[in-house]
Backbone as JSON Lines, residues from 0, in Angstrom:
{"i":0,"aa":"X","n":[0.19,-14.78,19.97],"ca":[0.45,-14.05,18.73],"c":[1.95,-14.12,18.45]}
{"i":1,"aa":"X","n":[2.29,-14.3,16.86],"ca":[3.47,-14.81,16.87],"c":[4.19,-13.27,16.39]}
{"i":2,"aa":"X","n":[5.5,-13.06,16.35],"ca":[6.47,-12.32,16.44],"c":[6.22,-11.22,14.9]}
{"i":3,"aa":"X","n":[5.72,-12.35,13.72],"ca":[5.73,-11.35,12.71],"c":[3.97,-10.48,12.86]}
{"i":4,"aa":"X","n":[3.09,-11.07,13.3],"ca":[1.96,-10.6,13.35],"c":[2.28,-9.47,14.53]}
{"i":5,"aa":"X","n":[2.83,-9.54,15.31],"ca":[3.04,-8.39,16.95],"c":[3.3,-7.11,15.46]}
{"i":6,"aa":"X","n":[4.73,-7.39,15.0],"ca":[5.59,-6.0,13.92],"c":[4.21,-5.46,12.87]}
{"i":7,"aa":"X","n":[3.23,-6.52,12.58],"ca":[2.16,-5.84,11.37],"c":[1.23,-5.05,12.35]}
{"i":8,"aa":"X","n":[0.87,-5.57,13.44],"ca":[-0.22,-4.83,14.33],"c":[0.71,-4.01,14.94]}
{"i":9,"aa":"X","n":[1.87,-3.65,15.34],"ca":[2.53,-1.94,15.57],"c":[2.88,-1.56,14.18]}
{"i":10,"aa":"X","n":[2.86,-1.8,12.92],"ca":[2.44,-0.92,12.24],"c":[1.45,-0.39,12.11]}
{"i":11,"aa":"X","n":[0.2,-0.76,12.47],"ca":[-1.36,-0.36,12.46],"c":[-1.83,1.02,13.24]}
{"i":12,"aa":"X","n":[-0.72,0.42,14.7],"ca":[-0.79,1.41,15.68],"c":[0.17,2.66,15.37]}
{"i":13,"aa":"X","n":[0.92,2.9,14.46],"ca":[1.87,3.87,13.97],"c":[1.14,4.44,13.23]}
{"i":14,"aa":"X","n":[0.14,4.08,12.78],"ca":[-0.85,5.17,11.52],"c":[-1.22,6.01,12.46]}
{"i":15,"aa":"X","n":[-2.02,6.13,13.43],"ca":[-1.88,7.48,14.18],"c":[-1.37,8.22,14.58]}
{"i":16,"aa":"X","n":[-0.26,7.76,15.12],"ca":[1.11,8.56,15.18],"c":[1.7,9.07,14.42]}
{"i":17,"aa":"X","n":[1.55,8.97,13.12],"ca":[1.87,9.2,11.29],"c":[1.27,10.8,11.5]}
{"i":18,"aa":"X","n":[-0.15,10.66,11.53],"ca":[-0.93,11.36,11.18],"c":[-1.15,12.85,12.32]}
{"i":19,"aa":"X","n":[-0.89,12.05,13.66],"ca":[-0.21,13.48,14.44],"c":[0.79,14.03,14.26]}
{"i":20,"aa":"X","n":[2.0,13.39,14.2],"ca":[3.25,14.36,13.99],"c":[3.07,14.73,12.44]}
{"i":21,"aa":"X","n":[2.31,14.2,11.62],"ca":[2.22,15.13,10.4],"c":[1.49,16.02,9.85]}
{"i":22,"aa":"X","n":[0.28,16.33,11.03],"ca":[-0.75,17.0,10.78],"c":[-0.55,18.43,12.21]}
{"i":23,"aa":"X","n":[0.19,18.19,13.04],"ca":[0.67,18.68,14.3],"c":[1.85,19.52,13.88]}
{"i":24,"aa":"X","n":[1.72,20.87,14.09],"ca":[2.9,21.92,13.48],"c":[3.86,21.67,14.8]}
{"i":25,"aa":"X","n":[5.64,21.32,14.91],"ca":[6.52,21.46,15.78],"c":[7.45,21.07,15.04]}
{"i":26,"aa":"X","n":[8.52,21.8,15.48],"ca":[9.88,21.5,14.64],"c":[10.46,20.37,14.1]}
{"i":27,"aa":"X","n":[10.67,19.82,13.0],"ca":[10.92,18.95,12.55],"c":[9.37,17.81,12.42]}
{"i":28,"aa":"X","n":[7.95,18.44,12.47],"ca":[7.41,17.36,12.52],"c":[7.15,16.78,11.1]}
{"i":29,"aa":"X","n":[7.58,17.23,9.71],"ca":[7.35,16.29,8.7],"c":[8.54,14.83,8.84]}
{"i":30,"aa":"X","n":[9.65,15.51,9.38],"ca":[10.7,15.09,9.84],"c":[10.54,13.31,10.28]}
{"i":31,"aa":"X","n":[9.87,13.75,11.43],"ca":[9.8,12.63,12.42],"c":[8.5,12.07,12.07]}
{"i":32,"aa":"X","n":[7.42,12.47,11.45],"ca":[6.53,11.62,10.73],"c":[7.11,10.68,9.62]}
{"i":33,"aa":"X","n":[7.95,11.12,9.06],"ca":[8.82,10.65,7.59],"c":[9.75,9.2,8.53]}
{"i":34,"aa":"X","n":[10.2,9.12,9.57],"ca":[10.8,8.57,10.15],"c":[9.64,7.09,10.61]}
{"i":35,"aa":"X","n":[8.68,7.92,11.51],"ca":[7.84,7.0,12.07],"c":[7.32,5.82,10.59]}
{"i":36,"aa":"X","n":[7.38,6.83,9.5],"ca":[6.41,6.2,8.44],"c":[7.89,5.09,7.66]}
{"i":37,"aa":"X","n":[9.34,5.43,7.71],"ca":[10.59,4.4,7.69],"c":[9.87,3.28,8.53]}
{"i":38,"aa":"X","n":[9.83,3.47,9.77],"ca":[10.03,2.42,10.5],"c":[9.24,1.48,9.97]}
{"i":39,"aa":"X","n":[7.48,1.86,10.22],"ca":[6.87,1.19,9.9],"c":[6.94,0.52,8.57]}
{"i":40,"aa":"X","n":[7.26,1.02,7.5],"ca":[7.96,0.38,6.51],"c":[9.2,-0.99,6.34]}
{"i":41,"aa":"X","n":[9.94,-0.61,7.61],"ca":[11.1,-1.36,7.95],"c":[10.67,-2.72,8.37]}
{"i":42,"aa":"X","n":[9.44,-2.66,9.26],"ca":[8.55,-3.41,9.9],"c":[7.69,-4.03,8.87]}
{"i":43,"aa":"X","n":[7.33,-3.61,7.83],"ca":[6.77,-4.14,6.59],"c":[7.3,-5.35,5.8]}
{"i":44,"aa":"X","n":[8.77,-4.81,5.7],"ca":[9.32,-6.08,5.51],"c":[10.01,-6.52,6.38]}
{"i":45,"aa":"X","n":[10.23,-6.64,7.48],"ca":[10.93,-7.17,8.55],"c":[9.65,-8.89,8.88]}
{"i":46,"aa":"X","n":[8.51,-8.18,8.99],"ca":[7.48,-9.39,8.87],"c":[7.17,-10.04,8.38]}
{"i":47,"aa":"X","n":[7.21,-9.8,7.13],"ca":[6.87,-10.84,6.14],"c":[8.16,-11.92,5.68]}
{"i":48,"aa":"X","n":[9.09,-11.24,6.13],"ca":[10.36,-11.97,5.67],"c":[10.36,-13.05,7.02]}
{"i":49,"aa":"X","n":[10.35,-12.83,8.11],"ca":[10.35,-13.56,9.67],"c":[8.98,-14.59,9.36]}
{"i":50,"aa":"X","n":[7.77,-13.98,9.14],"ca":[6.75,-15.22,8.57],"c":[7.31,-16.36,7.68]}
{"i":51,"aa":"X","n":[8.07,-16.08,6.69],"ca":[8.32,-17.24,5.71],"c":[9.43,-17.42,6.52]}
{"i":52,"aa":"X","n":[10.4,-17.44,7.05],"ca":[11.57,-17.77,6.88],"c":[11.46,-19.05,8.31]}
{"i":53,"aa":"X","n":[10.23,-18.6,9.65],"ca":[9.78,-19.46,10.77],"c":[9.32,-20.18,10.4]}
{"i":54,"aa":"X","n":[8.29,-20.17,9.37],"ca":[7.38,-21.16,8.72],"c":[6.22,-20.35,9.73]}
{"i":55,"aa":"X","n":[5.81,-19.07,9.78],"ca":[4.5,-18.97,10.86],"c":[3.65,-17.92,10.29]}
{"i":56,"aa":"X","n":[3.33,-18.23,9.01],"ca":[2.75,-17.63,8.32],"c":[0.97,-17.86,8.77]}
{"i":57,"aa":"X","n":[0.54,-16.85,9.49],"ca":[-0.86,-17.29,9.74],"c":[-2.05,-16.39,9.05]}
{"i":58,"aa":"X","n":[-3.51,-17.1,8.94],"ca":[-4.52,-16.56,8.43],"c":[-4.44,-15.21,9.13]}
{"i":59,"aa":"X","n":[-4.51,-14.62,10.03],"ca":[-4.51,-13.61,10.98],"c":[-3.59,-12.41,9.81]}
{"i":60,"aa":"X","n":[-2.06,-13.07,9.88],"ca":[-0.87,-12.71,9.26],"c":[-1.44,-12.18,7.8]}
{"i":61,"aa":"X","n":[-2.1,-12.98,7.32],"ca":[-2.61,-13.27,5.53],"c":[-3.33,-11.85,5.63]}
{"i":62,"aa":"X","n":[-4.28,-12.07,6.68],"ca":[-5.67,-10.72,6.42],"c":[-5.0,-8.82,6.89]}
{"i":63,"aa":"X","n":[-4.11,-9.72,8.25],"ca":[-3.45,-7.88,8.74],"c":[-2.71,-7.07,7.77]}
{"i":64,"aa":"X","n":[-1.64,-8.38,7.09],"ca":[-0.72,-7.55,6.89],"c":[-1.23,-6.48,5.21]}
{"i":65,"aa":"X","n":[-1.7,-7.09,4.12],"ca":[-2.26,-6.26,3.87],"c":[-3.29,-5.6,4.06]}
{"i":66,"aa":"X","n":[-3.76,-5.58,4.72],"ca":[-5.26,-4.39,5.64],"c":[-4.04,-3.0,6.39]}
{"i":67,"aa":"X","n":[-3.36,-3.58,6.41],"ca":[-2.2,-2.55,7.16],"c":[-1.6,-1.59,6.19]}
{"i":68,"aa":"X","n":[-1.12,-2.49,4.78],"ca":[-0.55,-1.39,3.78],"c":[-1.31,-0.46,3.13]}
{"i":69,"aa":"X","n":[-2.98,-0.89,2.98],"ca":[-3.74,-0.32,2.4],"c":[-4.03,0.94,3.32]}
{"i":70,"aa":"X","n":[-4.22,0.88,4.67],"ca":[-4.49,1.84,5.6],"c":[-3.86,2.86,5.73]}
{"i":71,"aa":"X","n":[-2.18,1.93,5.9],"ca":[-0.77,3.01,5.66],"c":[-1.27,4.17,4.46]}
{"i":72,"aa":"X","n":[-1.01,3.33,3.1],"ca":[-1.26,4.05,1.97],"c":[-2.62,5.44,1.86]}
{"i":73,"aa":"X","n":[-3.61,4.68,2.4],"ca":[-4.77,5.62,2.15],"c":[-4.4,7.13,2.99]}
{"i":74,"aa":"X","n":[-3.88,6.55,4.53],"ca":[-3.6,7.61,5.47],"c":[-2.56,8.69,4.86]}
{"i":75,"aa":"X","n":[-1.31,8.23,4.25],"ca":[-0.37,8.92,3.44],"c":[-0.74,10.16,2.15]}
{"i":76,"aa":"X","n":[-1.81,9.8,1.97],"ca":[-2.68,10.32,0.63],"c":[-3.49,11.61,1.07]}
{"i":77,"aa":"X","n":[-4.29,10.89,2.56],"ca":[-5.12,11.89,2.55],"c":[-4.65,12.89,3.28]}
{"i":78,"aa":"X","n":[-3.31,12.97,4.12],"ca":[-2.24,13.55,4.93],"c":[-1.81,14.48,3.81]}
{"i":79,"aa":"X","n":[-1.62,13.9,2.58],"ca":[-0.79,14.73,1.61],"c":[-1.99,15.61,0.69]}
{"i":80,"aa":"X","n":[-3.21,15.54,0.73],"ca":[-4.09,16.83,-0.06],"c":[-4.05,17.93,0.16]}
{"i":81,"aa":"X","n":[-3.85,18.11,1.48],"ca":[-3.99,19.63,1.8],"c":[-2.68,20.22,1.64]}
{"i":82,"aa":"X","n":[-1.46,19.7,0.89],"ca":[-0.5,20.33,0.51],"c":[-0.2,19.88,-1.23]}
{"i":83,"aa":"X","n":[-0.52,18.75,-1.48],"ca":[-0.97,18.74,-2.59],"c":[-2.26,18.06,-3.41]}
{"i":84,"aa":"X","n":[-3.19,18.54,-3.66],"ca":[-4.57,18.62,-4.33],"c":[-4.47,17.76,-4.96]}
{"i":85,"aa":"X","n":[-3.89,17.43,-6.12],"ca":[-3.43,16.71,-6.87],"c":[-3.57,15.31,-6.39]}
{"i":86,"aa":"X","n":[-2.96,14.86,-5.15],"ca":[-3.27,13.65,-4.32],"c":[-4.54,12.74,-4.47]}
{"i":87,"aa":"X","n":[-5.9,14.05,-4.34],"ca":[-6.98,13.18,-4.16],"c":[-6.99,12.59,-5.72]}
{"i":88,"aa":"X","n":[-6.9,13.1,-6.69],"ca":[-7.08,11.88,-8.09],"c":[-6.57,10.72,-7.53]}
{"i":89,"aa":"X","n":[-5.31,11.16,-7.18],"ca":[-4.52,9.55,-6.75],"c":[-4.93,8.44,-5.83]}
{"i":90,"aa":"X","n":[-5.47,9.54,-4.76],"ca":[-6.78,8.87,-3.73],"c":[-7.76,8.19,-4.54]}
{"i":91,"aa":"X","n":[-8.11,8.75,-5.4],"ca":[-9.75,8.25,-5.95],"c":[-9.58,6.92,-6.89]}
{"i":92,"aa":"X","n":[-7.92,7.0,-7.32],"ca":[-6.92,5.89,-8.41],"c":[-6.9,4.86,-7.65]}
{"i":93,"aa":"X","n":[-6.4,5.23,-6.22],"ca":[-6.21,3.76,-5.65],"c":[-6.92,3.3,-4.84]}
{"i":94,"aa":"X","n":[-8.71,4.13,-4.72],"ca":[-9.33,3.17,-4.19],"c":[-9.99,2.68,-4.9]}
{"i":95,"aa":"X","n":[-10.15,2.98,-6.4],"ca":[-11.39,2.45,-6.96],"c":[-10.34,1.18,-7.22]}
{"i":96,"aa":"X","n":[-8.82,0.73,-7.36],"ca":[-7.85,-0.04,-8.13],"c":[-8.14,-1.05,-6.88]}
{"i":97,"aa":"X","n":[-7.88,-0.78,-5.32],"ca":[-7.73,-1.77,-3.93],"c":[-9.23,-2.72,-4.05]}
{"i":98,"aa":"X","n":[-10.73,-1.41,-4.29],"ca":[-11.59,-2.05,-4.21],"c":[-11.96,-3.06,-5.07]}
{"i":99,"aa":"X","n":[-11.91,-2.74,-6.45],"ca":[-11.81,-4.01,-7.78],"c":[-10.53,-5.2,-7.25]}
{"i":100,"aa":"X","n":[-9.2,-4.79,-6.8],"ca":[-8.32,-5.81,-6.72],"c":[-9.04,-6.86,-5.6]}
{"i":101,"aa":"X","n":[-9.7,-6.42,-4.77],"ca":[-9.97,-7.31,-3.35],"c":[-11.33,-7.86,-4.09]}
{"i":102,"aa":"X","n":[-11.84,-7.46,-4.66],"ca":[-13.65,-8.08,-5.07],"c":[-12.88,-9.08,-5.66]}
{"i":103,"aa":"X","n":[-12.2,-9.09,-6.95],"ca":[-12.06,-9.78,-8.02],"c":[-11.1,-10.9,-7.3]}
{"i":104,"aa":"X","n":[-10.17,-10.48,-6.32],"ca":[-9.09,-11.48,-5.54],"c":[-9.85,-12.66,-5.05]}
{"i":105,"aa":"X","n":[-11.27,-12.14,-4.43],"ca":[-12.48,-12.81,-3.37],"c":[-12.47,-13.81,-4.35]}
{"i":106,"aa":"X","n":[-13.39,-12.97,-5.63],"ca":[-14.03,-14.19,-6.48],"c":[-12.91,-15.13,-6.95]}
{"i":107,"aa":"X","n":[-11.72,-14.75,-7.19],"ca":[-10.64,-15.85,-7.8],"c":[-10.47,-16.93,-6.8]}
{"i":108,"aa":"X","n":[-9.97,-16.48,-5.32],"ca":[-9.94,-17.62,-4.26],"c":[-10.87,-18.43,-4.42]}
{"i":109,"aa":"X","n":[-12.46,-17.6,-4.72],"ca":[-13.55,-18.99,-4.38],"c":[-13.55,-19.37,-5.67]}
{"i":110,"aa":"X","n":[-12.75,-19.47,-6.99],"ca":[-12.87,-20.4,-8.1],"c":[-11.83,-21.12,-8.04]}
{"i":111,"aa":"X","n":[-10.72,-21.02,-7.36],"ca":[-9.77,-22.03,-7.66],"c":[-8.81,-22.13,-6.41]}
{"i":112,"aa":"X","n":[-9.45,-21.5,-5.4],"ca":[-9.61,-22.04,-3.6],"c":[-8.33,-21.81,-3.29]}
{"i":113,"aa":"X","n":[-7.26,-20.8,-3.94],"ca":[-6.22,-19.91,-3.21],"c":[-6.37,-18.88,-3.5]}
{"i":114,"aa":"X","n":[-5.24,-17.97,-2.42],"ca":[-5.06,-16.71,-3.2],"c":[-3.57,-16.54,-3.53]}
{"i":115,"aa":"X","n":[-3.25,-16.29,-4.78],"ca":[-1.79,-15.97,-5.5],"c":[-1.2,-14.88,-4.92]}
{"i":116,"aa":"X","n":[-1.97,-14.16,-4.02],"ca":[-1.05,-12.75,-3.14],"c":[-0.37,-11.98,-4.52]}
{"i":117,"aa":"X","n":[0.42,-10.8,-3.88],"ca":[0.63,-9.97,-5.26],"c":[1.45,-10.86,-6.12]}
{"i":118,"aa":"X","n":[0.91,-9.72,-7.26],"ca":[2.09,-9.61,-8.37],"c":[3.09,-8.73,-8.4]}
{"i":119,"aa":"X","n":[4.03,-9.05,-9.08],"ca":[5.03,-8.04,-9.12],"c":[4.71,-6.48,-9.89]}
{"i":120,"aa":"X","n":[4.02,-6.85,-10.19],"ca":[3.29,-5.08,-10.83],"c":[2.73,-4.65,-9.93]}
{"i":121,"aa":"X","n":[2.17,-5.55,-8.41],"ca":[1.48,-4.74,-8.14],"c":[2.89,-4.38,-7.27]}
{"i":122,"aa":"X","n":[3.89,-5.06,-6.78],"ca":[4.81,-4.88,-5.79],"c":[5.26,-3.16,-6.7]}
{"i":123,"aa":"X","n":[5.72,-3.27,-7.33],"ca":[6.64,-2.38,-8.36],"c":[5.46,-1.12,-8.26]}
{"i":124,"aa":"X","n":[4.19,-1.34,-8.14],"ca":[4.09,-0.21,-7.8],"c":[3.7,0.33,-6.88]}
{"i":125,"aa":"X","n":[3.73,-0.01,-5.82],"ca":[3.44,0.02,-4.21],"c":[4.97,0.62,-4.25]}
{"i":126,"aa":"X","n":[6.09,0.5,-4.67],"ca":[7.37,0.59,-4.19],"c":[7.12,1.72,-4.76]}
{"i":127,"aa":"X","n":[6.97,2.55,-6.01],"ca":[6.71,3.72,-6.65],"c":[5.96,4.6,-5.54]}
{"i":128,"aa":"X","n":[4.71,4.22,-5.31],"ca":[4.14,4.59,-4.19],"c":[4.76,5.59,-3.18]}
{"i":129,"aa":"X","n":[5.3,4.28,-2.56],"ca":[6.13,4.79,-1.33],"c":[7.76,5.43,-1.4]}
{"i":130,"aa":"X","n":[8.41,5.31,-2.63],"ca":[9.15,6.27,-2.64],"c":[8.79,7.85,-3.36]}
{"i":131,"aa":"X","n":[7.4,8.14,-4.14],"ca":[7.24,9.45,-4.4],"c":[6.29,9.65,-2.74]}
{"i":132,"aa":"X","n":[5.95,9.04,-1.83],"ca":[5.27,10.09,-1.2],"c":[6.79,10.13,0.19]}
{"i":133,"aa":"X","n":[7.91,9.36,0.29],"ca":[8.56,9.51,1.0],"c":[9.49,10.97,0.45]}
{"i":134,"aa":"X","n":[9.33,11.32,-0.58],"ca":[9.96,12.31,-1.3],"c":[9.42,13.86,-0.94]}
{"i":135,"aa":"X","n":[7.99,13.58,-1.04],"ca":[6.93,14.58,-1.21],"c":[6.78,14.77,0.43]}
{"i":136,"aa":"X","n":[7.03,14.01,1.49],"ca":[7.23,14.47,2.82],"c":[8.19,14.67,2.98]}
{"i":137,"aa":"X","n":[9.42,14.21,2.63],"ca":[11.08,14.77,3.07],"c":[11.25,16.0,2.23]}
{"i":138,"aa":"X","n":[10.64,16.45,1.04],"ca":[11.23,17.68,0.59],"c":[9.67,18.32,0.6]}
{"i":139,"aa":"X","n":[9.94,19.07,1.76],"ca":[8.45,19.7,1.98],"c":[8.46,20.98,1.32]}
{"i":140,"aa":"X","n":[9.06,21.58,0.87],"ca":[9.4,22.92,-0.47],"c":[9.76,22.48,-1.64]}
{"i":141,"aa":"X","n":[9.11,21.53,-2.05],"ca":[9.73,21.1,-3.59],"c":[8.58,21.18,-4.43]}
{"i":142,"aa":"X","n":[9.11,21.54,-5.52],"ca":[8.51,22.59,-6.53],"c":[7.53,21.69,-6.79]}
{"i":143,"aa":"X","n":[6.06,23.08,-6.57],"ca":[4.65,21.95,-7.41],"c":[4.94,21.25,-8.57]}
{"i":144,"aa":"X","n":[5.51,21.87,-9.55],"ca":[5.34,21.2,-10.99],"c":[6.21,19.62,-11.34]}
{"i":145,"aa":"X","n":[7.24,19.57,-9.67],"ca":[7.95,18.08,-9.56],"c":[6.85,17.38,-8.49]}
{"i":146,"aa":"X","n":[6.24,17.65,-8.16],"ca":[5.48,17.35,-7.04],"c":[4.55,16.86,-7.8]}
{"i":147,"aa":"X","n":[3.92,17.6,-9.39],"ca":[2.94,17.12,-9.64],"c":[3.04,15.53,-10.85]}
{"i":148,"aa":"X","n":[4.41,15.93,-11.36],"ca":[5.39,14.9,-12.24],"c":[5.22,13.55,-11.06]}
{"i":149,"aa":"X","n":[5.48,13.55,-9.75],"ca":[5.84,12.7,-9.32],"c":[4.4,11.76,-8.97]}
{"i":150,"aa":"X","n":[3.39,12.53,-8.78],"ca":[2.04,11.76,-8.66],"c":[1.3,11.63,-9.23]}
{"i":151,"aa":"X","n":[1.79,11.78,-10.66],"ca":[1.69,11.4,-11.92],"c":[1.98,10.18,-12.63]}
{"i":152,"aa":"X","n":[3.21,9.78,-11.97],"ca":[4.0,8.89,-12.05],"c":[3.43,7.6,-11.04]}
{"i":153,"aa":"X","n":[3.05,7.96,-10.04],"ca":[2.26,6.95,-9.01],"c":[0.8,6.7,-9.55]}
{"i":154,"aa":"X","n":[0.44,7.81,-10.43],"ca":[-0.86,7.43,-10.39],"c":[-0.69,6.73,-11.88]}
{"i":155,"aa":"X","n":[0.18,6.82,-12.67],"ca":[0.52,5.42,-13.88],"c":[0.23,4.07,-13.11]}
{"i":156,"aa":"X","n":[1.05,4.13,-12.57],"ca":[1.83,2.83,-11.8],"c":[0.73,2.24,-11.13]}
{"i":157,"aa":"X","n":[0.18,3.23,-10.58],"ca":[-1.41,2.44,-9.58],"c":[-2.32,1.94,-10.88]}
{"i":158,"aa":"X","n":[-2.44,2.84,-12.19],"ca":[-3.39,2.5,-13.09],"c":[-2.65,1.11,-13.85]}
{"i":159,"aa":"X","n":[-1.61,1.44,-13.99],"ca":[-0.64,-0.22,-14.8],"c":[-0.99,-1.1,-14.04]}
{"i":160,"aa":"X","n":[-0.69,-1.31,-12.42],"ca":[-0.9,-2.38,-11.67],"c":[-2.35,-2.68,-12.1]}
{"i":161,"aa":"X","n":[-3.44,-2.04,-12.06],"ca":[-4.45,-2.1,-12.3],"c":[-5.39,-2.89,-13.1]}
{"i":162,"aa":"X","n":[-4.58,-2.61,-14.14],"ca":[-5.15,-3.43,-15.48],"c":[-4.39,-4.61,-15.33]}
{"i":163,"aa":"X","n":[-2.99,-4.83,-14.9],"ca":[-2.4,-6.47,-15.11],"c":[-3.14,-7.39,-14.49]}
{"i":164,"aa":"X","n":[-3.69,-6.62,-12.86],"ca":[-4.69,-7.42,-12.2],"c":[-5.91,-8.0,-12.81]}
{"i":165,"aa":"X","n":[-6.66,-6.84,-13.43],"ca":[-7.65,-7.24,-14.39],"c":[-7.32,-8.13,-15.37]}
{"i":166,"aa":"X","n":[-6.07,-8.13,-16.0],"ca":[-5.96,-9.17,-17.03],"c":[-5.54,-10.25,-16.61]}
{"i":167,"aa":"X","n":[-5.19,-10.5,-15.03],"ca":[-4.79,-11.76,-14.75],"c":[-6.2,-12.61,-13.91]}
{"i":168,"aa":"X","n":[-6.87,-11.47,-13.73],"ca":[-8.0,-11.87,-12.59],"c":[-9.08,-12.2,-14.44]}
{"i":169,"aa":"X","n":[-9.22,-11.27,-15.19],"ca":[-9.83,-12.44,-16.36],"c":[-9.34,-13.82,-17.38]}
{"i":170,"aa":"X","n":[-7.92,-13.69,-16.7],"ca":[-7.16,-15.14,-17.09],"c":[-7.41,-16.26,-16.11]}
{"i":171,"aa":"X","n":[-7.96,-16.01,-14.76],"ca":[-8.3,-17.14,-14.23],"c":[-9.62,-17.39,-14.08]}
{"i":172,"aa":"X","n":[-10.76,-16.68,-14.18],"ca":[-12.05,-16.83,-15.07],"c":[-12.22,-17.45,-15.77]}
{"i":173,"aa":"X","n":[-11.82,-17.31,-17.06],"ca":[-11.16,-17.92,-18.46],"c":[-10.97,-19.37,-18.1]}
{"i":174,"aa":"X","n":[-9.86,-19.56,-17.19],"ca":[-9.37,-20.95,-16.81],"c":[-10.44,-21.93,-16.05]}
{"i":175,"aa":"X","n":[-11.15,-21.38,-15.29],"ca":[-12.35,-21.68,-14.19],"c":[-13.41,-22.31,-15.51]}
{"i":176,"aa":"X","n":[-13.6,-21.22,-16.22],"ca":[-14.68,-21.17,-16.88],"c":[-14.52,-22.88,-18.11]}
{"i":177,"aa":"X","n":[-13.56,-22.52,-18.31],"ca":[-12.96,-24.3,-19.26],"c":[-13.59,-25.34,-18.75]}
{"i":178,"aa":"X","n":[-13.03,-25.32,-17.51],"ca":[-13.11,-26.47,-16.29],"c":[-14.9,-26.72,-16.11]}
{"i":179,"aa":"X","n":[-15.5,-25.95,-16.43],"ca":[-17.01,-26.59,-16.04],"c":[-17.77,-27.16,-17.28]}
């Protein structure tokens, strides 16, 4: 196993550790969950950048590393309901958005036998993502009504990514569909 796949599979293994020190009352534990959940982040792109840059980009690499962000993400969400409610819409936003993105991704690979990996809408809002819930764990007294602005704002961003996918995943349909 090569060096960037080792950093995506200890991020995998950090989702539990996420979820104890943030679900586990001891001093400083949003603290050091907020930290564990840096690293693994750090490690997010620390891998993918070491894959392209070795040339050791593997199928293994292709399937973990996002199976890892989605896991991250979901775990982050459902960590965050029981302090803010509000969350599960966002929960319910980005699974119905992951499950359509991966069906429709499937069917595009088997019409034109790659996969284009993200878009920048979807990057832009994965980055939204993860800086309102890095917010919403580092300021653990911050006012519901910014709390609720802010996953408001994620749950745009998950619904924008959403539809570009759809309009790009029926632009290569479209294209497929010419071709026969």
């Amino acid at each position: 196993m090569n060096t960037p796949n080792k950093l995506t599979l200890a991020r995998v293994l950090m989702v539990p550790v996420f979820v104890i020190c943030f679900c586990i009352r001891f001093p400083a534990h949003y603290f050091v969950s907020l930290m564990i959940f840096v690293i693994a982040s750090i490690t997010d792109a620390i891998d993918g950048k070491l894959a392209r840059e070795r040339n050791q980009i593997t199928d293994f690499g292709k399937f973990l590393d996002p199976l890892a962000d989605k896991i991250s993400q979901l775990i982050l969400l459902l960590c965050l309901i029981n302090r803010y409610p509000k969350a599960a819409v966002i929960l319910c936003i980005f699974i119905v958005k992951e499950a359509a993105v991966i069906s429709l991704g499937y069917i595009a690979v088997r019409m034109q036998g790659e996969n284009e990996g993200a878009k920048w809408y979807g990057k832009l809002s994965t980055a939204v993502f993860y800086i309102v819930m890095i917010l919403l764990i580092l300021i653990s007294d911050i006012n519901i009504s910014t709390a609720r602005y802010l996953l408001d704002l994620c749950g745009i961003c998950i619904t924008a990514a959403f539809v570009g996918y759809l309009i790009h995943f029926v632009r290569i349909y479209m294209k497929y569909r010419k071709k026969e």
